[in-house]
N, C-alpha and C positions, 0 to 999 in steps of 0.2 A: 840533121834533125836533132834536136834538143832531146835530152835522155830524160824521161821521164820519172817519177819514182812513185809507188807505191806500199802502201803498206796496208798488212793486214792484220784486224784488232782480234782474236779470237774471244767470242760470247761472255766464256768463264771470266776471260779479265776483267770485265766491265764492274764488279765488284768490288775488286783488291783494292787498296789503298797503294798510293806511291810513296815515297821514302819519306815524307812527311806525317804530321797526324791525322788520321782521318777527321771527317767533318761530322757534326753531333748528328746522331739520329733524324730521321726525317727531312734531312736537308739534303737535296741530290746534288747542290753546287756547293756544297759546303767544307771540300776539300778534295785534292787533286786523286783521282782515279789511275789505274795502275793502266797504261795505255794512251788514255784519253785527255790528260791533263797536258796543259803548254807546256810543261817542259819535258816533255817527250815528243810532241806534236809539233813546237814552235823554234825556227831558229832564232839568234841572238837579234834580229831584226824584228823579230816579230811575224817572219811570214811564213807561213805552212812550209814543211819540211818534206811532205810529203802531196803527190798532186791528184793521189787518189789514196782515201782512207778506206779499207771495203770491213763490212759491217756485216752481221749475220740476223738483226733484230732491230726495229726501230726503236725499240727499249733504250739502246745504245745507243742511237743518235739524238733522240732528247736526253740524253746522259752527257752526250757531248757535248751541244749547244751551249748547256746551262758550266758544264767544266771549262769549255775551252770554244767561245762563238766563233773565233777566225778562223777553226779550220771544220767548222762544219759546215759549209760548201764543197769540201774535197769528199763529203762522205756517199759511201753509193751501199746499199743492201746487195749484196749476193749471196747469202747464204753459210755454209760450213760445208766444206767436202768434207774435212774430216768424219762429220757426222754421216753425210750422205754416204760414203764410203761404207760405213758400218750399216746404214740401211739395206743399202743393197746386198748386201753380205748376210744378213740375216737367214738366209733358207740354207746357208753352209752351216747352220750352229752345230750339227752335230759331227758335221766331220773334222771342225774345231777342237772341239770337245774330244774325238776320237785321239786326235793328234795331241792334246795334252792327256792321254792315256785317260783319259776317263770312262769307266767299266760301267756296264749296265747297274742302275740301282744306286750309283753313286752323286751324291750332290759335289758339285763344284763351288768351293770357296774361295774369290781371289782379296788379297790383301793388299792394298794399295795406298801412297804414300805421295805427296805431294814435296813442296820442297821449300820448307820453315820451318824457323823455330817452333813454332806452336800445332806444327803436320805432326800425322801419327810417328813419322821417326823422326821427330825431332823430337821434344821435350815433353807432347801432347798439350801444349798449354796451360803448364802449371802442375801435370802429372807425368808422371813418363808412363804413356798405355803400353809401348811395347814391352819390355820386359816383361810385362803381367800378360798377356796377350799370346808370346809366342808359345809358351810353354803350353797355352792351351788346348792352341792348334793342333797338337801330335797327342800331348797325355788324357784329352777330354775327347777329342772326335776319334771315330771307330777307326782305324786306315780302310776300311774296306767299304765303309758307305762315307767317306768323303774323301776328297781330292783337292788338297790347298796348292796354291801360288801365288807368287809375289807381284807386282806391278810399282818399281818404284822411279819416281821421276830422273830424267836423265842427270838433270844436277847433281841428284845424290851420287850416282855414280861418277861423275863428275869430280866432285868434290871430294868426296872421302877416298876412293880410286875404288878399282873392282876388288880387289885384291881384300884390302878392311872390311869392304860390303860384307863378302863371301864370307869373311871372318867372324862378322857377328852374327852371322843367319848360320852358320855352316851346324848346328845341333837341329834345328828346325829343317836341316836340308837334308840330313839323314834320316829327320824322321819325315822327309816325302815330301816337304815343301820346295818347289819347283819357281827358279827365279827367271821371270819373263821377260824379254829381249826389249829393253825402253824402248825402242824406238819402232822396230817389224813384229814384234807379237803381241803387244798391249790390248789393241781392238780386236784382233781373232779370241784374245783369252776374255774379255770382258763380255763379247757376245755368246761366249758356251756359259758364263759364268749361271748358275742359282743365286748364288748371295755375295756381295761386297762387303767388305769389312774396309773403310775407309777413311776422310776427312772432309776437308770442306775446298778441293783441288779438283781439276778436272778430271780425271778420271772417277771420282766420282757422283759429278755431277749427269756427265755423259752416262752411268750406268741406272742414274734416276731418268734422265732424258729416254732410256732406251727399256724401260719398266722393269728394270733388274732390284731386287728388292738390296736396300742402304740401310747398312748399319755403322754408324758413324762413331769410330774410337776415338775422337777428338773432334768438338764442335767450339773451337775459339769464333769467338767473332770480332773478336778489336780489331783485326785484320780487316775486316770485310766494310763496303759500306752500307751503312746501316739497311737503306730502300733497296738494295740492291736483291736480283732474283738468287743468287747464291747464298745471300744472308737468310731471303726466305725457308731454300731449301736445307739451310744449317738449323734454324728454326724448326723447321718441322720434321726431319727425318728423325728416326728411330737412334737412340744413344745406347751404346755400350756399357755396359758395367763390369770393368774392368774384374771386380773384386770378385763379383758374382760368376759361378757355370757359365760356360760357354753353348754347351749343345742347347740346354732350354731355352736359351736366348735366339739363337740362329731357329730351332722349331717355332717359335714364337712370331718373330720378324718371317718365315715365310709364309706360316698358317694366317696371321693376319693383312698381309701383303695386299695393299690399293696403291697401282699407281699412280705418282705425283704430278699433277696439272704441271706444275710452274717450271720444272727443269722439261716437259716435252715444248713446253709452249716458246721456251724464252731461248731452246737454244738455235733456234734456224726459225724463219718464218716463211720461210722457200724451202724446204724438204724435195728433194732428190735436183732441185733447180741449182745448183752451186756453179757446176761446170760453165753450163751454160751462161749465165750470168756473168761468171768471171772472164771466159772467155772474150765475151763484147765490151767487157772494160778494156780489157788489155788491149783488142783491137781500138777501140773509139780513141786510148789513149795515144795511141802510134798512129793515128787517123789514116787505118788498112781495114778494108774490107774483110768479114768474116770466111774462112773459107766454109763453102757448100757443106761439108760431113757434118753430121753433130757432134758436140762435145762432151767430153767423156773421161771420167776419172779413170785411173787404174784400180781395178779391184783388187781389195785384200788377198794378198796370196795364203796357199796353204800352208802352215806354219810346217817344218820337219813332225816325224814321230818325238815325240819328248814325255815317254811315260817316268811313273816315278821310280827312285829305286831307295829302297827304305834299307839302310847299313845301319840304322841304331837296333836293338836288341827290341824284339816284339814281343811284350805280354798276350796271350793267345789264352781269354775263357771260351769254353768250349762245353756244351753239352748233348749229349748223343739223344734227340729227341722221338726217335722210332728206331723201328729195325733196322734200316739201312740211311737214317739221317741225320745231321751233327751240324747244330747249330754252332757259329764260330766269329768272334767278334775278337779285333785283333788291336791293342793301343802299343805306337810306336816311341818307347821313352819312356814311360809316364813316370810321374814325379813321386807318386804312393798305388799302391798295389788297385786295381780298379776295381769296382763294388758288385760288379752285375755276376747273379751267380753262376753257377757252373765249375769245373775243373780247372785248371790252369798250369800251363804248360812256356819254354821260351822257346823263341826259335829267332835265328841268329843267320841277318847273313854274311857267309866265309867272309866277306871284304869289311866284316866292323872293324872302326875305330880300333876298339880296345881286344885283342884278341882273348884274354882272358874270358871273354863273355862265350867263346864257345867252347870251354871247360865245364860251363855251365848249361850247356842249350842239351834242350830235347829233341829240338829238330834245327837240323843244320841246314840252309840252301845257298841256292845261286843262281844268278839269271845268265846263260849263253846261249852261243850256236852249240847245236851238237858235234859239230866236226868242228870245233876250235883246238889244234892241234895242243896247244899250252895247258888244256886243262883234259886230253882223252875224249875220248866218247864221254857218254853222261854215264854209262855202267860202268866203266873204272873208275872214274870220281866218287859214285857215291859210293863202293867198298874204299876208297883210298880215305874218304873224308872218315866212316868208321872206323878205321882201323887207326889212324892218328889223333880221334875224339871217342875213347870207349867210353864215354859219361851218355854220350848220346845214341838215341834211341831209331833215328829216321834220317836220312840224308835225301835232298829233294832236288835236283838238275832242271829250274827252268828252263825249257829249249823254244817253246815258241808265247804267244799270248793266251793261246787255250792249254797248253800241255806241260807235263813237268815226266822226269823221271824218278823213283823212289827206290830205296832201298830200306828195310827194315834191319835191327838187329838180328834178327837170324835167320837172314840172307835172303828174304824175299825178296826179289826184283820185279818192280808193279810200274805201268805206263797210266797216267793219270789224265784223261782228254774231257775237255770240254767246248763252248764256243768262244770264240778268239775274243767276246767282248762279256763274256761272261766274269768272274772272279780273277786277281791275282792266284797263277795256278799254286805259289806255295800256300795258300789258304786250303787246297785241298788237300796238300800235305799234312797240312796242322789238323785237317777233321780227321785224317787215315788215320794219324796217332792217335786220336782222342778213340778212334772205333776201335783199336788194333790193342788199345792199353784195358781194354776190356775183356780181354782173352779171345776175344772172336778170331775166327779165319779165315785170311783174305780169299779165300772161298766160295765164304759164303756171299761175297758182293760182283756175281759174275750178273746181274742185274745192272749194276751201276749203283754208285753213293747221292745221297741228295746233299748239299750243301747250301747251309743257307746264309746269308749275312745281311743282318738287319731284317729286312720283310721280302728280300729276295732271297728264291732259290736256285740254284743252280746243279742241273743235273749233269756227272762226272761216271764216264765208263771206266772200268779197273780191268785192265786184262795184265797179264803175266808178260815179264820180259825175258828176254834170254843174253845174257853178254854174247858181245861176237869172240870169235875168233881174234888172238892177238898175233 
């Protein structure tokens, strides 16, 4: 039997331009398409290279016709599983979301990057957005009411190696930005996403397609063909300003959020039918009978736990809003002292960067097991971290997702619990200090402390510890 070949066009491409110049505005044949043009379609004979082209939109195949007439005959509509994938995956969003540690109350931001000079990590097209952009991330958004990660295309990884990547993100990665797996955690992280921060590439077209509010840090379109439904949606999504805040921006882009017709509409026109569909190609083309079962993608797994862990130095304002309450707003980095009032205190975790930073911190912590034999129980650490930082006032022993251990400067030992998807538990540390630097006695909080970040609260019991036995 003669081996058949197929190939498949994905949606987004239909756009791009190929290594040539694109064709002027308004002309859909007016220069080869990235995919769809003869010379990617056509062997040196002239005859289709491929004996089935599979298609996700008929959008595409009048894109064809008019690019490349010989090989659309080979073209057949089946859909996107990739996108189907991510449909069906939709009622997991939160234990997505769970798995990139994202805490009650907290917005999730992913930042996403295609792979060109004129994408967000590239150049931005004429501006470079990242530079301006990542600093934002950590020194303008709260750590406790947002949650950023990366998405960037495999080429980049690709090309620059892992190693460079990690190198220029690794200040953004202390301050909690989290870099997602190209290839197995993309679509789990885009489906928990609140807001995209991205370009004119698939990822985030698929997170216009999937009603995720696009805010676009670079909208070049020389790349793009002009008619094309990603040019529209580079056209009309919401643009970045680099120069400008970040938080009012991202408030803005969600409070005014209408999802976009043209990336639901353009990127499948068979919604949840892909499998199905591809599968009877693949048989018609080997001319074998379908088997009986129905056909069936593999669903998105669940992605591992991958909470964040913030090692840059946290500015912590704080103010004690009632008797037993202390509001706490924490920025991880920030580039000048943050404006919103209140107290203000550092807290440092053991594993920063620059060790000199816990010279200076008010509260010292750490996330472990409690029986990690390398660092003691959490009650000898937090007198050992004292006793080797007298500058500081608190030592904090994350041990699980709701709970931490505390130690004060003179020698209260406090077990600090809450629910497992409530607060990073060192934010309760940071409010005990803020309560505790007011002369009060942890006493008087055999009630519980309220804790709030942002417009959430979160209720925290304080009972008294006791070291073991050594």
């Amino acid at each position: 039997m003669e081996l058949a070949t197929i190939k498949y066009s994905a949606s987004r491409a239909a756009g791009q331009p190929g290594s040539r110049a694109a064709g002027q505005p308004g002309s859909r044949a007016a220069g080869p398409v990235f995919g769809l043009s003869s010379e990617w379609l056509l062997a040196a004979d002239g005859v289709p290279v491929a004996d089935v082209l599979v298609l996700s939109h008929p959008e595409q195949i009048e894109r064809l016709r008019n690019a490349c007439p010989q090989a659309g005959p080979t073209a057949v509509l089946a859909g996107d599983p990739c996108f189907d994938r991510m449909l069906a995956a939709r009622p997991y969003r939160e234990r997505f979301r769970r798995a990139l540690g994202v805490r009650r109350g907290q917005r999730l931001v992913v930042l996403n990057s295609t792979w060109n000079p004129e994408s967000l990590f590239g150049d931005g097209g004429g501006e470079d957005v990242l530079p301006l952009l990542l600093p934002k991330l950590t020194a303008e958004l709260a750590a406790d009411e947002h949650r950023t990660a990366a998405v960037l295309h495999p080429n980049i990884w690709h090309g620059h190696g892992p190693g460079q990547i990690r190198s220029w993100l690794d200040r953004a990665q202390r301050g909690g930005l989290t870099l997602v797996d190209p290839l197995e955690g993309w679509q789990q992280a885009l489906l928990a996403a609140d807001a995209v921060l991205g370009d004119f590439g698939s990822v985030s077209y698929y997170a216009a397609a999937l009603g995720i509010p696009v805010l676009l840090g670079t909208a070049a379109l020389t790349g793009l063909a002009a008619d094309s439904p990603v040019a529209d949606f580079v056209r009309k999504a919401p643009r970045l300003d680099p120069h400008a805040p970040l938080r009012p921006q991202l408030d803005t882009l969600l409070a005014a959020h209408q999802p976009m017709r043209g990336p639901a509409e353009f990127t499948t026109s068979a919604p949840g039918e892909a499998a199905a569909r591809l599968r009877r190609v693949f048989y018609d083309v080997m001319g074998m009978p379908e088997p009986p079962a129905p056909a069936l993608l593999d669903p998105l797994p669940l992605p591992s736990y991958d909470p964040p862990v913030r090692t840059a130095p946290l500015r912590v304002l704080t103010s004690v809003v009632g008797a037993t309450e202390v509001s706490v707003t924490r920025y991880a980095d920030p580039r000048h002292e943050p404006q919103d009032p209140g107290e203000a205190h550092t807290a440092v975790h053991e594993d920063t960067l620059d060790p000199g930073h816990l010279a200076t911190a008010d509260v010292i912590f750490r996330h472990g097991s409690p029986d990690d034999p390398r660092l003691g129980p959490p009650e000898y650490w937090t007198a050992e971290v004292l006793e080797r930082h007298p500058g500081c006032a608190l030592a904090a022993y994350v041990t699980t997702a709701g709970r931490c251990v505390v130690r004060t400067r003179d020698g209260a030992l406090l077990h600090l619990d809450a629910e497992a998807q409530g607060a990073d538990p060192a934010v309760y540390a940071s409010a005990l200090h803020a309560w505790l630097a007011l002369g009060k006695d942890p006493a008087d909080l055999a009630g519980g402390l309220t804790v709030r970040t942002g417009r959430t609260a979160h209720r925290v019991s304080v009972t008294r510890g006791r070291a073991p036995a050594r």
